[in-house]
N, C-alpha and C positions, 0 to 999 in steps of 0.2 A: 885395396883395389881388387877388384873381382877377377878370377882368370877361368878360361875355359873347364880347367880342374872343377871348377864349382858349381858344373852341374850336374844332376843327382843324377846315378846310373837307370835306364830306361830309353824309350821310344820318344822324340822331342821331334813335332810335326812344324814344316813352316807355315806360319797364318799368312797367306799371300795375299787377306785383303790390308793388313800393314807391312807389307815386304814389298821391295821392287829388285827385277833383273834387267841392268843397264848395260850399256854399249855405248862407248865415242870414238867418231872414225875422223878422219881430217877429209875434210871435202874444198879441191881446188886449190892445195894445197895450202890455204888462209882462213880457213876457219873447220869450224868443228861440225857435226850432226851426231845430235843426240837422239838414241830411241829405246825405247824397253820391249819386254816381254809381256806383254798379259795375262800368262796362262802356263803355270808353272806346280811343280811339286815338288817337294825333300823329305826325307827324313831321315834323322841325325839318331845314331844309337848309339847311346853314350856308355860306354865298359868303365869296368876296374879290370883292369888299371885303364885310366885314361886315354891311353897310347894307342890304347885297340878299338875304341871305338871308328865310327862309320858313318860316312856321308854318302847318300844316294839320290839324285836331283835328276828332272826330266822335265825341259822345257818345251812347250808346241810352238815349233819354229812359225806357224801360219799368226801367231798373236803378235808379231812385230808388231811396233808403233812407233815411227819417227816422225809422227806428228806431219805428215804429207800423205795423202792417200795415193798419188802415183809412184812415190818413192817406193811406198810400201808393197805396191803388185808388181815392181822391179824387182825388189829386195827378196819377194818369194819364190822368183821366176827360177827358171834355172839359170840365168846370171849368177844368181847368187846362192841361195837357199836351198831352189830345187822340191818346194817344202811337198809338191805332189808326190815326189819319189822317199824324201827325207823328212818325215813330218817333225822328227823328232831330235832335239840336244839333249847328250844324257853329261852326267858327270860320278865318276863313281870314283872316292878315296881312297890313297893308299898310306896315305899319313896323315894321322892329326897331331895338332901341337899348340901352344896356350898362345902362337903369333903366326902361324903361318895352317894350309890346308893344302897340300899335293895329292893330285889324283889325274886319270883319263879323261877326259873331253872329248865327246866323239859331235861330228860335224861334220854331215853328208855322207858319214859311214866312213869319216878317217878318226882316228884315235891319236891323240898325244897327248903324251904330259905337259901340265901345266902347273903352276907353283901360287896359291892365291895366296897374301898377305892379310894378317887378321884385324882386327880390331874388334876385343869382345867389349859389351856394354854392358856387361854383369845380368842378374839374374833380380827378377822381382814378383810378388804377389799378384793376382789381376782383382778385381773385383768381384766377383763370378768364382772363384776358391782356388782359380787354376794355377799353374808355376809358367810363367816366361820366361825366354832370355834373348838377347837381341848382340846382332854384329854384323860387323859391314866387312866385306871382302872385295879384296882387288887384282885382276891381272894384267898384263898385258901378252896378247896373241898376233902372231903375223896372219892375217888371213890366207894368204896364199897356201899355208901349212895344210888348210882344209877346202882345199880347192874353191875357195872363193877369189875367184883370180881375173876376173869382169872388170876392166875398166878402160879408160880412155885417155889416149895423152893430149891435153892440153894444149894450147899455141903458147910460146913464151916456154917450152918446159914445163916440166910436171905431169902430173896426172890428174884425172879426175876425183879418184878414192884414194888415201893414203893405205899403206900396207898394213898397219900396226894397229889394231882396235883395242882400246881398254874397255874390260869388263867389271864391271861393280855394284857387289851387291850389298844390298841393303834387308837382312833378315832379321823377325820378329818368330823365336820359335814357342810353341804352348808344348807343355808335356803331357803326353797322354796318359 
């Protein structure tokens, strides 16, 4: 079984036309809405020893896609996003480890720690001469942490937007 440890020390870019950055929020408190990012970068610098390597990611909040196009000039408005003030999600590491990724999440210019769960999917050849390696990553954030705090309460109770968004990603890195 392949572990984070196995991949060769250097610069490992994510190929974002096989990668995706997800998000699910509970909407109406009965069901879910799913949306990605479009328009994303990382790169992953892998040390010896292991422990020291480095995650640095920066997502363009304006690439939402929850598959509704008025959702989506909500979601960037300053209800939410703000994305004319805020263009930009960074995430910078402060720990890596062969199951888990802790680092800062900044979002509308607030920072917090966050804690992502790993899942590496080992390392492989490409066709083309290159090295890959692919893993999916998981959290869950309260939005209101990051001032996304828009919503509306419901008749019957509830709200419109649930508080807790899971984030998950889905990354395919090439080394450079």
């Amino acid at each position: 079984m392949s572990n984070l440890s196995d991949l060769k020390p250097g610069t490992w870019n994510v190929d974002a036309s096989h990668s995706e950055v997800g998000f699910t929020a509970r909407h109406l408190m009965v069901s879910k809405v799913r949306g990605q990012f479009k328009d994303f970068a990382a790169v992953v610098t892998v040390a010896q020893p292991f422990e020291e390597s480095t995650v640095e990611a920066t997502v363009q909040m304006a690439s939402v896609d929850t598959n509704s196009a008025d959702r989506d000039v909500h979601v960037k408005s300053a209800d939410f996003f703000d994305v004319e003030n805020n263009p930009a999600m960074t995430f910078t590491s402060t720990k890596v480890t062969n199951n888990s990724l802790e680092g800062l999440l900044t979002i509308k210019g607030i920072t917090k720690p966050v804690n992502f769960d790993l899942d590496f999917g080992g390392v492989s050849a490409d066709p083309w001469g290159g090295t890959r390696a692919g893993f999916e990553a998981t959290t869950e954030i309260n939005r209101k942490d990051f001032d996304l705090s828009w919503n509306v309460a419901i008749e019957g109770g509830g709200v419109l937007v649930g508080e807790k968004v899971k984030i998950a990603l889905d990354v395919q890195l090439v080394q450079a």
